[in-house]
TIRO-2110 file (N, C-alpha, C; in Angstrom, 1 decimal):
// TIRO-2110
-2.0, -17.9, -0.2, N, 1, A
-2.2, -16.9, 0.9, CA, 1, A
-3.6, -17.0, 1.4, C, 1, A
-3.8, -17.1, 2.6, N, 2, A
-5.2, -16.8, 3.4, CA, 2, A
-5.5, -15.9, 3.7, C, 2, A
-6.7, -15.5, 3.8, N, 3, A
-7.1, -13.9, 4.1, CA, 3, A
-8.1, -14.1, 4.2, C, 3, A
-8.8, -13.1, 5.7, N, 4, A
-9.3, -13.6, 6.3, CA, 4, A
-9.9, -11.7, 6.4, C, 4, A
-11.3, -11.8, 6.7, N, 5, A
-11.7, -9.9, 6.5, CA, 5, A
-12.9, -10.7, 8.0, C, 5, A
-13.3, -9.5, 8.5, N, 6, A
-14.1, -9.4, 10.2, CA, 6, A
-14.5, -7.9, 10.4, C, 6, A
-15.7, -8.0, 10.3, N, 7, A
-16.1, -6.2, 11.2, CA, 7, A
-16.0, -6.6, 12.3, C, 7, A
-15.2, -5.9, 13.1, N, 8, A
-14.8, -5.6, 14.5, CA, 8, A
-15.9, -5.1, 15.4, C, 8, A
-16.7, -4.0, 14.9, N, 9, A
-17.8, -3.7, 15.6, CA, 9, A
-16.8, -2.6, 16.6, C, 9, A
-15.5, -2.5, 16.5, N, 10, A
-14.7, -1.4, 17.5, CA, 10, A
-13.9, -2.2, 18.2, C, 10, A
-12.5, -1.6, 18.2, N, 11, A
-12.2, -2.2, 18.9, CA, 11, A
-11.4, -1.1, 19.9, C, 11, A
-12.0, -0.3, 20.6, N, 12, A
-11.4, 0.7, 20.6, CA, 12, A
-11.0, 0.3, 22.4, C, 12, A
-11.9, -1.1, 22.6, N, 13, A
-11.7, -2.2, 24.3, CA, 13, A
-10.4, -2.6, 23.9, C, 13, A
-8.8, -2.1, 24.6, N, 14, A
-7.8, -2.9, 24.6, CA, 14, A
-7.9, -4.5, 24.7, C, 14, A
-8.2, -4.7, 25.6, N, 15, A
-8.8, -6.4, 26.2, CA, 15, A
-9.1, -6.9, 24.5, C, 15, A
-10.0, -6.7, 24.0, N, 16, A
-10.9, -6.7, 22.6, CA, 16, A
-9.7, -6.7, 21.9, C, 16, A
-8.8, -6.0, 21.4, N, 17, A
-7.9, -5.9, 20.4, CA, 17, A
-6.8, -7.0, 20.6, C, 17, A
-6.7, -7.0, 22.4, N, 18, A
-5.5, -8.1, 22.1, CA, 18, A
-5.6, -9.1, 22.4, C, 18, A
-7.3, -9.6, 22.2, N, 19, A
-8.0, -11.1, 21.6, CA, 19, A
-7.8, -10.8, 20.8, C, 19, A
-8.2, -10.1, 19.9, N, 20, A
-8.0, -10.8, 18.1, CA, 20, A
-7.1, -10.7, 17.9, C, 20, A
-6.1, -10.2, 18.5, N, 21, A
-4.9, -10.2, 17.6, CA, 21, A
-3.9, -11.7, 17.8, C, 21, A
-4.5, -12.0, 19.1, N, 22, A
-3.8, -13.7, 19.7, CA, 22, A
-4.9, -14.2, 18.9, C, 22, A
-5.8, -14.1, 18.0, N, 23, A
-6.8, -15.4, 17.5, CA, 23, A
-6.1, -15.0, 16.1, C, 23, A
-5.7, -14.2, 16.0, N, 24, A
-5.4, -14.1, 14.1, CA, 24, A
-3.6, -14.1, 13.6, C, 24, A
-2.9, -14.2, 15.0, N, 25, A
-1.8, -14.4, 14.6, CA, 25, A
-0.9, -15.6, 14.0, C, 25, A
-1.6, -17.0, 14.4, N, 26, A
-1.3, -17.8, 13.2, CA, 26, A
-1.4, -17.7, 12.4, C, 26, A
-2.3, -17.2, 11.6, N, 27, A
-2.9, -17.4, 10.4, CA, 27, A
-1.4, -15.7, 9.7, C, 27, A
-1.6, -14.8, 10.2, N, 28, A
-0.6, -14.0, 9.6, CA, 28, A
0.8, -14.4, 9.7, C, 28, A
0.9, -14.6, 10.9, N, 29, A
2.6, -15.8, 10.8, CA, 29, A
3.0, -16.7, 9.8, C, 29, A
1.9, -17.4, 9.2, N, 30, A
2.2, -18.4, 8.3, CA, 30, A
1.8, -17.2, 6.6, C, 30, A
2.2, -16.2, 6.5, N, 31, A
2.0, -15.6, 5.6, CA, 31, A
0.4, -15.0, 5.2, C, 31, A
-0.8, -14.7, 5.6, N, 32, A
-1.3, -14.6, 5.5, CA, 32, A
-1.9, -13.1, 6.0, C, 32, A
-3.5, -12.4, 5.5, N, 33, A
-3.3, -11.5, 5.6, CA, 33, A
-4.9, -10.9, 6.4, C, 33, A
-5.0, -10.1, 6.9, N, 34, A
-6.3, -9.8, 8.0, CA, 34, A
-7.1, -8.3, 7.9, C, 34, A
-7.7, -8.8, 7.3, N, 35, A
-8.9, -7.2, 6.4, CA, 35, A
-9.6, -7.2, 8.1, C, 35, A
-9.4, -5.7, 8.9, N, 36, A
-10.1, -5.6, 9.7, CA, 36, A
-11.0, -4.3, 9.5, C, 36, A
-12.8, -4.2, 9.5, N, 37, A
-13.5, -2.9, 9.3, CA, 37, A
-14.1, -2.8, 10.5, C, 37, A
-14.3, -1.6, 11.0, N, 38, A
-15.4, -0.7, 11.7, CA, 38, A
-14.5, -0.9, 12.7, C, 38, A
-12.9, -0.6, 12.8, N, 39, A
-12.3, -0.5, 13.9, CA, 39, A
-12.1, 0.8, 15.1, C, 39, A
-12.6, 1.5, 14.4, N, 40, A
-12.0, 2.8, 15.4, CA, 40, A
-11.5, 3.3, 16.1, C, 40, A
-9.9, 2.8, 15.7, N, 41, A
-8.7, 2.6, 16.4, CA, 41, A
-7.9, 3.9, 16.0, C, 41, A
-7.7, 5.1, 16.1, N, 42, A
-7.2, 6.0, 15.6, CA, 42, A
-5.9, 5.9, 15.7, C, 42, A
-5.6, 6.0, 17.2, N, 43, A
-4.3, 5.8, 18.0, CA, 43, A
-3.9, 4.6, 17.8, C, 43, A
-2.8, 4.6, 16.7, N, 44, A
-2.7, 3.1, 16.9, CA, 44, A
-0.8, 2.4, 18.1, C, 44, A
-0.7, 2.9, 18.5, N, 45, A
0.6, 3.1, 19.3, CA, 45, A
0.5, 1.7, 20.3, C, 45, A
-0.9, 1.4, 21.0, N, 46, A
-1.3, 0.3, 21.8, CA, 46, A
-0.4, -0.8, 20.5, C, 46, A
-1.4, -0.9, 19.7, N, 47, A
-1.5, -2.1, 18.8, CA, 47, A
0.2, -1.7, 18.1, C, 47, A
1.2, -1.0, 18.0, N, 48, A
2.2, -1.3, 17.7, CA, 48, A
3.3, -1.9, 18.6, C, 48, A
2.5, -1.8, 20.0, N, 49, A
3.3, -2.0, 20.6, CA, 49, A
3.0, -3.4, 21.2, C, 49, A
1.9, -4.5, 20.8, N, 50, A
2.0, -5.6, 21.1, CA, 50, A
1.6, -6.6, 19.6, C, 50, A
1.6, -6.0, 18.9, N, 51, A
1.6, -6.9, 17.5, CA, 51, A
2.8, -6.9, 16.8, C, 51, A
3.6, -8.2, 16.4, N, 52, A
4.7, -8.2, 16.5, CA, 52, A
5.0, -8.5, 14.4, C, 52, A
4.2, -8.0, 14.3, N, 53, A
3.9, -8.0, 12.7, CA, 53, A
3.5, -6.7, 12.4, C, 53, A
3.7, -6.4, 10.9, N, 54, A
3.1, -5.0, 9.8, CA, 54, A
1.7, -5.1, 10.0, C, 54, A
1.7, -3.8, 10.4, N, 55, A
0.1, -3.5, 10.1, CA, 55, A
-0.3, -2.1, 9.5, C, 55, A
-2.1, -1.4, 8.4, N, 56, A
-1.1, -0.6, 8.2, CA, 56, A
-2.6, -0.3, 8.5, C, 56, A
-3.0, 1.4, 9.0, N, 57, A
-4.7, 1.8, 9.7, CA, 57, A
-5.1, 2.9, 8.6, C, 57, A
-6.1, 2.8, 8.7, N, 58, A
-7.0, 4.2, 8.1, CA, 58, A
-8.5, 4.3, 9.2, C, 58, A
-8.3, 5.0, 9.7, N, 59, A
-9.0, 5.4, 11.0, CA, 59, A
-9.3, 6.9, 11.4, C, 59, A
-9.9, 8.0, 11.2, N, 60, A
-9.8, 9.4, 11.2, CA, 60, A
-11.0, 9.6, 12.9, C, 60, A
-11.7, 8.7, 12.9, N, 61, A
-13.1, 8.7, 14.4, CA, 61, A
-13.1, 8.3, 15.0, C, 61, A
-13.2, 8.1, 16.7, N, 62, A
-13.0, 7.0, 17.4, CA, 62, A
-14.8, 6.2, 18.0, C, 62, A
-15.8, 7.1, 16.5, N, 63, A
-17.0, 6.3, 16.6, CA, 63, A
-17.5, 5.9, 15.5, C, 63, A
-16.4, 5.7, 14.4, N, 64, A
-17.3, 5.1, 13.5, CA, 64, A
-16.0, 5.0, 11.9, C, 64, A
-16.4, 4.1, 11.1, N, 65, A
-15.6, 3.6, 10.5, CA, 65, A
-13.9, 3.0, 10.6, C, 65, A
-13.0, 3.2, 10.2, N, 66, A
-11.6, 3.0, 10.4, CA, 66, A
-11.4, 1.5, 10.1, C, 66, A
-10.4, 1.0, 9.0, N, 67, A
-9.6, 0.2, 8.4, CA, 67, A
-8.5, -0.2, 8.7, C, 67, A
-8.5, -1.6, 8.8, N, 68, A
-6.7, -2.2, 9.2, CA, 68, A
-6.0, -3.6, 8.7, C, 68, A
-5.2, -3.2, 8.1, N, 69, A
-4.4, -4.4, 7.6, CA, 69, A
-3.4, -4.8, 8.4, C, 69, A
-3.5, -6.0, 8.9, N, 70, A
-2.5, -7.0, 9.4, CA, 70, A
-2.0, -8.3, 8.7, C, 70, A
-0.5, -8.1, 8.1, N, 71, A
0.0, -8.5, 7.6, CA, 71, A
1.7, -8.9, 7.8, C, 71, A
2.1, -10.2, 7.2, N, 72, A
3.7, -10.5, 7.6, CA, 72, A
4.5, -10.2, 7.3, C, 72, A
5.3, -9.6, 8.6, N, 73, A
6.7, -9.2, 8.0, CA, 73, A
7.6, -9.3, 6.6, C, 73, A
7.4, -10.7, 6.7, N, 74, A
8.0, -11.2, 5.3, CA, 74, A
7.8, -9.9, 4.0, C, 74, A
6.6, -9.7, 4.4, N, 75, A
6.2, -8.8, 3.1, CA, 75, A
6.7, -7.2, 3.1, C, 75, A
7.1, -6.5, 2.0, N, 76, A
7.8, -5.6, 1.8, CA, 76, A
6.8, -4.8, 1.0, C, 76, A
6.3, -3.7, 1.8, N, 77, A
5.2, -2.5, 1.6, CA, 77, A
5.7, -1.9, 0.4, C, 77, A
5.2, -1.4, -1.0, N, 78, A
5.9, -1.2, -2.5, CA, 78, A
5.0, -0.1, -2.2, C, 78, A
3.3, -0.2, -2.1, N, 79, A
2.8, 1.3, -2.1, CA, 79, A
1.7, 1.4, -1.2, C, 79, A
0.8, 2.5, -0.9, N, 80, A
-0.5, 2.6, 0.2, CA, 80, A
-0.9, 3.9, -0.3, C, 80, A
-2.3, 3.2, -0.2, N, 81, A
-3.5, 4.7, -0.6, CA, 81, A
-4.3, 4.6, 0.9, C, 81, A
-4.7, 5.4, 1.3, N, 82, A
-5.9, 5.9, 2.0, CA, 82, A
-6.6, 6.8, 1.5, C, 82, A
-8.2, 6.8, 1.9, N, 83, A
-9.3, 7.6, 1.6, CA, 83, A
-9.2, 9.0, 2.5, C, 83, A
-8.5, 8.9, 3.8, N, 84, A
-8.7, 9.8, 4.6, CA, 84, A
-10.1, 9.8, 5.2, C, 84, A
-10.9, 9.0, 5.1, N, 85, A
-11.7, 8.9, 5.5, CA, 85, A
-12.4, 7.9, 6.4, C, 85, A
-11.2, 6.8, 6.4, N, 86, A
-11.1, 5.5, 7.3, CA, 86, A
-12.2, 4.5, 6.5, C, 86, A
-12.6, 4.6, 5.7, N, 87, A
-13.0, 3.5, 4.5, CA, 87, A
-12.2, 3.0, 3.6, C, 87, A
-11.1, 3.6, 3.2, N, 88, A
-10.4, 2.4, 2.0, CA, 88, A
-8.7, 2.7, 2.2, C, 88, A
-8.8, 1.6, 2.3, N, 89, A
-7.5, 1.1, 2.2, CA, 89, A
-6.6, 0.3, 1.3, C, 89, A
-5.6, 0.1, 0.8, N, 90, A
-5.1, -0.2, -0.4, CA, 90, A
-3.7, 0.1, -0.5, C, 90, A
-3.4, -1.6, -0.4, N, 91, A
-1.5, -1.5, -0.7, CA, 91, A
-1.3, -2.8, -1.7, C, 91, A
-0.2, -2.3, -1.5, N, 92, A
0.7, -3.3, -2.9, CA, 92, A
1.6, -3.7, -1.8, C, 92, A
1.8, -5.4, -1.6, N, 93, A
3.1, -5.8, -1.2, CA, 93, A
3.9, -6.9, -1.7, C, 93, A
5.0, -7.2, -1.5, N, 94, A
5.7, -7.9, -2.3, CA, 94, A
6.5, -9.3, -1.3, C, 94, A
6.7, -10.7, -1.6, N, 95, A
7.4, -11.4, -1.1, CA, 95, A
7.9, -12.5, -2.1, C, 95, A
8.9, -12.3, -2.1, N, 96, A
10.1, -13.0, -3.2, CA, 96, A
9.7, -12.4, -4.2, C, 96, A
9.2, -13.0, -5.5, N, 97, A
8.5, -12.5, -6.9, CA, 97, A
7.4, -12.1, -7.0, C, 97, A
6.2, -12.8, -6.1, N, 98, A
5.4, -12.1, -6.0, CA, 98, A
4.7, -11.1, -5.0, C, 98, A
3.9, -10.4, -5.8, N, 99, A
3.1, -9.3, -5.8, CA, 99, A
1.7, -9.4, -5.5, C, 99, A
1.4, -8.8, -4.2, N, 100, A
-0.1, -8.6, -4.5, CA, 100, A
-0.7, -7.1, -4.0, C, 100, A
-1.9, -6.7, -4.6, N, 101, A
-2.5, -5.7, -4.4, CA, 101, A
-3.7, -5.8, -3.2, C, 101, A
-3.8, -5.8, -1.9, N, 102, A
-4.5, -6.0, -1.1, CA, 102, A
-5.5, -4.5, -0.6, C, 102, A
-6.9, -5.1, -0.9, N, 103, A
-7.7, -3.7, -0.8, CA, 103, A
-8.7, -3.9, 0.7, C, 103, A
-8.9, -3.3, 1.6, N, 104, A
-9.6, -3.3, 2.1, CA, 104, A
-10.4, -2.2, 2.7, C, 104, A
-11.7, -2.4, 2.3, N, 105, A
-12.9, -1.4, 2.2, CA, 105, A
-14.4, -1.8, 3.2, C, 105, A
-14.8, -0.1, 3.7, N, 106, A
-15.8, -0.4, 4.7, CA, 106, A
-16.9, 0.7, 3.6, C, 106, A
-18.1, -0.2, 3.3, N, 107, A
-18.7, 0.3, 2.3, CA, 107, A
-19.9, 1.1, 3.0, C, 107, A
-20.4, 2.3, 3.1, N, 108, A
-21.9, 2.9, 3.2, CA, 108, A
-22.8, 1.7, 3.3, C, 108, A
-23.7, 2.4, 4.8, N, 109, A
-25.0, 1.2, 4.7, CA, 109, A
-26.2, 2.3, 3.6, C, 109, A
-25.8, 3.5, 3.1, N, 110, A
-26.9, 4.3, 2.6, CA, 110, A
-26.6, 3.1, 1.1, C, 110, A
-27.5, 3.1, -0.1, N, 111, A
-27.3, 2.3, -1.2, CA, 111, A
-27.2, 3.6, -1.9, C, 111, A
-27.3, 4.7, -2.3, N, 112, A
-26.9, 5.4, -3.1, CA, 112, A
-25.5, 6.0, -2.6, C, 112, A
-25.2, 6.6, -1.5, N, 113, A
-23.8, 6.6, -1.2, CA, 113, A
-22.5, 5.4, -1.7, C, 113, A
-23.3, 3.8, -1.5, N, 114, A
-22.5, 2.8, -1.5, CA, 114, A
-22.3, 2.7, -3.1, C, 114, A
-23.0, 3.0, -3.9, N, 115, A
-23.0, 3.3, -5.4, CA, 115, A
-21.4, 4.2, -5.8, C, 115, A
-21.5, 5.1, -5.4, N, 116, A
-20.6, 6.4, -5.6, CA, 116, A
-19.3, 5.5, -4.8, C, 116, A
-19.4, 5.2, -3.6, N, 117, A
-18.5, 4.3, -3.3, CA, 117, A
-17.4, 3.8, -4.1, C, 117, A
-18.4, 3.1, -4.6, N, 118, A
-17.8, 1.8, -5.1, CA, 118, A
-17.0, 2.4, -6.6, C, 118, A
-17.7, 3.1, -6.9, N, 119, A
-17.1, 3.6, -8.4, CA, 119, A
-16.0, 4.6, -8.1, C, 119, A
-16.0, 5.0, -7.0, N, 120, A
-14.4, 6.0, -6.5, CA, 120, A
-13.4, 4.9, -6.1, C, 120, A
-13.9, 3.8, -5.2, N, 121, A
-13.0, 2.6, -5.3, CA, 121, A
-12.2, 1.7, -6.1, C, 121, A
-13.2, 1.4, -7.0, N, 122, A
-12.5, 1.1, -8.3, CA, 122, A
-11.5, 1.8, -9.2, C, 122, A
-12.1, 3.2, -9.2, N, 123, A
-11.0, 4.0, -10.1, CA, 123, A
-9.8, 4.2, -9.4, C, 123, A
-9.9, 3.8, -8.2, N, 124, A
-8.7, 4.0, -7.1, CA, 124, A
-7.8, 3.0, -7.7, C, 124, A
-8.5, 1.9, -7.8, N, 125, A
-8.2, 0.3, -8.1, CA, 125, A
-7.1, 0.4, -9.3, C, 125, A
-8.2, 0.9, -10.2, N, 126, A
-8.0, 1.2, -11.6, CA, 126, A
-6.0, 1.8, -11.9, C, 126, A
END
């Protein structure tokens, strides 16, 4: 499996979203999977309606944080956590026998915030 993670920097420019999504659709067609951070895509209705694959958002601002997983059909969604806070995201999907747990996280630029972070992420993990 490939996987492939990119801060977006926002993609909240349609134009913007449906470049990347024509530059990363190989790579998720052939099974593969696309950690996207700092999207701030709340609404995601655009992007359901020209990505022709699973995707799943954690986005609550339209200036700051927000999470997205783009991922292949093939794969069959088993579970999903969000933070509610558009920093972490975390599913379990399944194709044939296997299983994987795919996490993707937009971490605090503060270092003691990103501390506390990380140890709520893990026990998430956990």
């Amino acid at each position: 499996m490939s996987i492939l993670t990119f801060n977006t920097n926002s993609l909240g420019d349609k134009k913007k979203l449906k470049r990347l999504l024509i530059k990363v659709d190989p790579l998720v067609t052939k099974g593969g999977v696309v950690l996207l951070q700092e999207t701030h895509v709340v609404k995601t209705e655009y992007l359901g309606s020209i990505w022709k694959n699973k995707f799943l958002s954690n986005c609550v601002s339209t200036n700051s944080a927000g999470v997205l997983i783009l991922y292949n059909n093939d794969y069959e969604l088993l579970e999903e956590y969000s933070d509610g806070k558009g920093r972490q995201l975390i599913i379990a999907i399944k194709k044939d026998k296997e299983k994987y747990i795919v996490i993707n996280a937009y971490y605090p630029n503060d270092h003691k915030a990103s501390l506390i972070f990380a140890n709520e992420l893990y026990e998430q993990i956990l």
